[in-house]
C-alpha positions as CSV (number, residue, x, y, z in Angstrom):
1,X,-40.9,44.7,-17.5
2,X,-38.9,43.3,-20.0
3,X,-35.4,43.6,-17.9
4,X,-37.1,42.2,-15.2
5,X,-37.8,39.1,-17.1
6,X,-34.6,38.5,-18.5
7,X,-33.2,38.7,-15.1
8,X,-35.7,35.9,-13.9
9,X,-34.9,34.4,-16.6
10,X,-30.8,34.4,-16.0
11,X,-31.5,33.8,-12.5
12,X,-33.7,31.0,-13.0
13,X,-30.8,29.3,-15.7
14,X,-28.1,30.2,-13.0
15,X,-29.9,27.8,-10.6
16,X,-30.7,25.0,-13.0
17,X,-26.8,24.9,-14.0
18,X,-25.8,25.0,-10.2
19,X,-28.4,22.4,-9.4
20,X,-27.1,20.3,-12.4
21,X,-23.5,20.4,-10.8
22,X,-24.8,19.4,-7.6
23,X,-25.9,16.5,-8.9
24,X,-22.7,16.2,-11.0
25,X,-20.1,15.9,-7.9
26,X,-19.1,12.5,-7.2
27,X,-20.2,11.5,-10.9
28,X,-17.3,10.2,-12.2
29,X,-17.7,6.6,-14.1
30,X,-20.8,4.3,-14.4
31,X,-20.6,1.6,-12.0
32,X,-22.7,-1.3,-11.4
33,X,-22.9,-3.6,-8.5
34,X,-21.1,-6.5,-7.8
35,X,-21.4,-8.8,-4.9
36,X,-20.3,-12.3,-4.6
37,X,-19.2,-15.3,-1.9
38,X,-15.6,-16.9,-1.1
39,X,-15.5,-20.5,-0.4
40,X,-12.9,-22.5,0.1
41,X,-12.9,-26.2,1.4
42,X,-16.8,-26.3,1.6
43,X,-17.0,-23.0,3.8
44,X,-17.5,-19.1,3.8
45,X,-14.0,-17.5,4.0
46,X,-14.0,-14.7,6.4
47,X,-11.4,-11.6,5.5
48,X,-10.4,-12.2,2.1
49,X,-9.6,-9.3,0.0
50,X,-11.0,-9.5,-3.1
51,X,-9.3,-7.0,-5.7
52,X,-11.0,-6.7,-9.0
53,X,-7.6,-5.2,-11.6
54,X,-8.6,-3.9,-15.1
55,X,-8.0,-6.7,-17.7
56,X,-9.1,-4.6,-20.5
57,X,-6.0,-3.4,-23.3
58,X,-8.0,-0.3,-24.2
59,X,-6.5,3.5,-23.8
60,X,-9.3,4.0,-20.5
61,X,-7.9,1.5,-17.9
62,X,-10.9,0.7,-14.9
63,X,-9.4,1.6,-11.7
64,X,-9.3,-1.4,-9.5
65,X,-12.2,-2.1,-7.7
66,X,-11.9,-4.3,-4.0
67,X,-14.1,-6.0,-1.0
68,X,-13.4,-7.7,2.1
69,X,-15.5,-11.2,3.0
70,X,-17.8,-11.2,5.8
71,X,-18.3,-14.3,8.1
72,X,-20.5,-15.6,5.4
73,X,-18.1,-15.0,2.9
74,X,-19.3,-12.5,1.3
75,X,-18.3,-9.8,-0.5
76,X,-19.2,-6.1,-2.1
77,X,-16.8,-4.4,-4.8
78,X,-16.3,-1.0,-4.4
79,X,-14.1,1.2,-6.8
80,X,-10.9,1.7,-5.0
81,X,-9.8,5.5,-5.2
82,X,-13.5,6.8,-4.9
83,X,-15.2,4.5,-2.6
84,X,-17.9,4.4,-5.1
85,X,-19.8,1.1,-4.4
86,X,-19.9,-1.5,-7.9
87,X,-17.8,-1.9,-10.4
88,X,-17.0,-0.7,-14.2
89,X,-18.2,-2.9,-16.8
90,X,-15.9,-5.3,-18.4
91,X,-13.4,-7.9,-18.0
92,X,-10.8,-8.3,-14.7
93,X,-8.3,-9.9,-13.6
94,X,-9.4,-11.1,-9.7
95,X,-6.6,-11.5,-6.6
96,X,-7.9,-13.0,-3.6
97,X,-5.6,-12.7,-0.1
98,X,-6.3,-13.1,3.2
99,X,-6.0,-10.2,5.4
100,X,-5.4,-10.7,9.2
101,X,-8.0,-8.6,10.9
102,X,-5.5,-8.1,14.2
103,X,-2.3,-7.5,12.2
104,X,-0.9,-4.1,12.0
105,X,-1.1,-2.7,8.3
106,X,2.6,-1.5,8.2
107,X,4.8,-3.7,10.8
108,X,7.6,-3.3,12.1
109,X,10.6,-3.9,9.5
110,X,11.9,-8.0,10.1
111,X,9.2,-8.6,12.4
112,X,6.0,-10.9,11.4
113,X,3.0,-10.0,13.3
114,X,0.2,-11.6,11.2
115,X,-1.3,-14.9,11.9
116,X,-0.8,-17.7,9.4
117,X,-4.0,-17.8,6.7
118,X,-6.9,-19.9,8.3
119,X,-8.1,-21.2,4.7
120,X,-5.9,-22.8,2.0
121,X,-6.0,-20.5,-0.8
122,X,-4.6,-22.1,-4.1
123,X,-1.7,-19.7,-5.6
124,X,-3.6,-19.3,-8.6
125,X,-6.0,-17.4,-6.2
126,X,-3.5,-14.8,-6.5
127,X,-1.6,-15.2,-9.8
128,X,-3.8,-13.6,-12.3
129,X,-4.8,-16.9,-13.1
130,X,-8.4,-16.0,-12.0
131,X,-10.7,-13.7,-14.6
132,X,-14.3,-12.5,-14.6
133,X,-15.8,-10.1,-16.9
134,X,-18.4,-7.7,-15.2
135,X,-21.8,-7.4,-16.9
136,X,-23.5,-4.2,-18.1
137,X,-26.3,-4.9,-15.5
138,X,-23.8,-6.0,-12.4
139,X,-23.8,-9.4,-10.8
140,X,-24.5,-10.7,-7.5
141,X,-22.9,-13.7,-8.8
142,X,-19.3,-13.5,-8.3
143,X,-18.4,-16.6,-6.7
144,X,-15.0,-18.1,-6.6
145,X,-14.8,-22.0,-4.7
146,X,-11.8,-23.3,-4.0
147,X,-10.9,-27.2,-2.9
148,X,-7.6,-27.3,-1.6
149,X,-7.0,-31.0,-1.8
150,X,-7.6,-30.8,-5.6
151,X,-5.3,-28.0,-5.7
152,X,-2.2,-28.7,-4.4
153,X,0.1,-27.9,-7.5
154,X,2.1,-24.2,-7.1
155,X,0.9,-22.2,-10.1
156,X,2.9,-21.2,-13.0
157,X,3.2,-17.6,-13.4
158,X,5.3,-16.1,-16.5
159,X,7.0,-18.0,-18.9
């Protein structure tokens, strides 16, 4: 009787450990959503790629995390080399581009097959110039507005 129940016994700590990591996979780091709206002249902008790059000094960089805008433009991060939806916690750097929905993602060498960007994105849209520093609890208010008539001046990048 007594090898009988240390065999349940090993048998029953067998499965907790495998059921443990089962729910393990896919761990990986604590994200938290973020969500958030483009608008630039007064209205949604539709594909923009939003790409949230690690701003923190620290040994453990945050991989980047990224969204596309909706009509509405509106957005979703999610960590870009797990497709895990959110973000890490902390601060960013944010790049906003459009992207042509109909343009082929690697063209032709020389020639130019996306459209011209609907919206007037300031450069310092896409400078680094723009930060935001995730909270612990996520945020569904990541909003960047843009008027392009009050922000005609190229941005300065380096030094």
């Amino acid at each position: 009787m007594t090898a009988l129940l240390k065999n349940a016994r090993a048998a029953l700590s067998a499965t907790a450990i495998l059921v443990i990591a089962a729910l393990c996979v896919g761990c990986g780091p604590r994200t938290v959503g973020v969500s958030g709206k483009i608008i630039v002249d007064g209205e949604p902008a539709e594909n923009i790629r939003v790409v949230f790059q690690s701003a923190s000094g620290g040994m453990e960089v945050s991989p980047p995390a990224i969204g596309l805008t909706d009509k509405n433009g509106e957005y979703s991060l999610s960590l870009a080399e797990k497709k895990k939806k959110g973000a890490i916690p902390g601060p960013y750097v944010v790049f906003l581009t459009w992207r042509d929905p109909d343009a082929d993602e690697n063209p032709i060498e020389g020639e130019t097959v996306a459209k011209e960007s609907p919206y007037k994105l300031p450069p310092r849209a896409n400078s680094g110039e723009l930060k935001f520093d995730v909270p612990e609890d996520g945020t569904k208010e990541a909003n960047f507005e843009f008027d392009s008539s009050a922000e005609t001046a190229p941005a300065v990048i380096g030094i």
